[in-house]
FIMI-583373 format. One record per residue (C-alpha): residue in one letter; x, y, z. Coordinates in steps of 0.02 Angstrom, whole numbers, padded with zeros to 5 digits, always signed. Layout:
residues N
AXYZ ...
END
This chain:
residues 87
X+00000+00000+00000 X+00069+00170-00050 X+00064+00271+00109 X+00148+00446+00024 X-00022+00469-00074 X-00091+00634-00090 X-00259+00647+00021 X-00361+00682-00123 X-00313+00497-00177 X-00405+00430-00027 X-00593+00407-00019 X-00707+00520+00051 X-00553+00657+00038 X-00588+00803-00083 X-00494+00986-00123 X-00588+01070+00020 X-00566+00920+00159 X-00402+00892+00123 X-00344+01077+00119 X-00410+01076+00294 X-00306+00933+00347 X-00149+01012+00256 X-00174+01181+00373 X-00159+01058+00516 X-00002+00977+00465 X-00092+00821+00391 X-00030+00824+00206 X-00022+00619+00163 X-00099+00469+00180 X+00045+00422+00278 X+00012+00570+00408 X-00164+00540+00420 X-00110+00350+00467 X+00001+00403+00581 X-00128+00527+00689 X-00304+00418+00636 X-00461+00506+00624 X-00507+00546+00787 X-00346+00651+00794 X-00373+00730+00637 X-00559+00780+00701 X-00492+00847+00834 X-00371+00936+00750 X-00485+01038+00640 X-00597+01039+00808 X-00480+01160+00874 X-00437+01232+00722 X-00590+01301+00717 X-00671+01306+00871 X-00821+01410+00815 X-00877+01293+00668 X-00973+01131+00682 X-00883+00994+00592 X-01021+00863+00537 X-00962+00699+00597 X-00999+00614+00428 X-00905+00768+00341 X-00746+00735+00446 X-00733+00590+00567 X-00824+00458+00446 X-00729+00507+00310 X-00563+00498+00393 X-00595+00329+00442 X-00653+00288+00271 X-00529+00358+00196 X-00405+00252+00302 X-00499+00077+00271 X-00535+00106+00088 X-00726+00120+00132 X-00860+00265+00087 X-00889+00352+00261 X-01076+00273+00242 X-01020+00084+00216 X-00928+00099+00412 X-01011+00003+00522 X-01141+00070+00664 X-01029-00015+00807 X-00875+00070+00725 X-00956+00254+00722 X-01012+00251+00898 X-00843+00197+00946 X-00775+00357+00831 X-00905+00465+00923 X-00854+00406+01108 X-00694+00464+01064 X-00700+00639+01003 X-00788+00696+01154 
END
């Protein structure tokens, strides 16, 4: 698996998403491997503290993006356990 692709190769990672992630030091699939997506949702959390960050926008779609899966296809169990997390 090529870890040095651009985010924009990933699923569920487009221009505007992964511009976010680049403005908090995530610029690869490798980084975003290396923090996960509850680090990278917490990231932007803080980033921008006075925005709401749809969970399906960000979380789901890091974790899709990091298991090859559309941000919809992640299991129920799996979100919950992403949700518990960011708070």
């Amino acid at each position: 698996m090529k870890q040095n692709r651009p985010l924009t190769d990933l699923k569920n990672i487009g221009q505007k998403i992964a511009g976010r992630l680049q403005e908090v030091d995530i610029i690869t699939e490798a980084d975003l491997r290396a923090v996960g997506a509850v680090e990278a949702h917490k990231r932007l959390k803080e980033k921008y503290p006075n925005e709401t960050l749809p969970v399906c926008y960000y979380l789901y779609s890091f974790e899709g993006a990091l298991c090859d899966k559309h941000w919809n296809d992640i299991h129920a169990t799996r979100k919950r356990e992403l949700r518990e997390e960011i708070r």
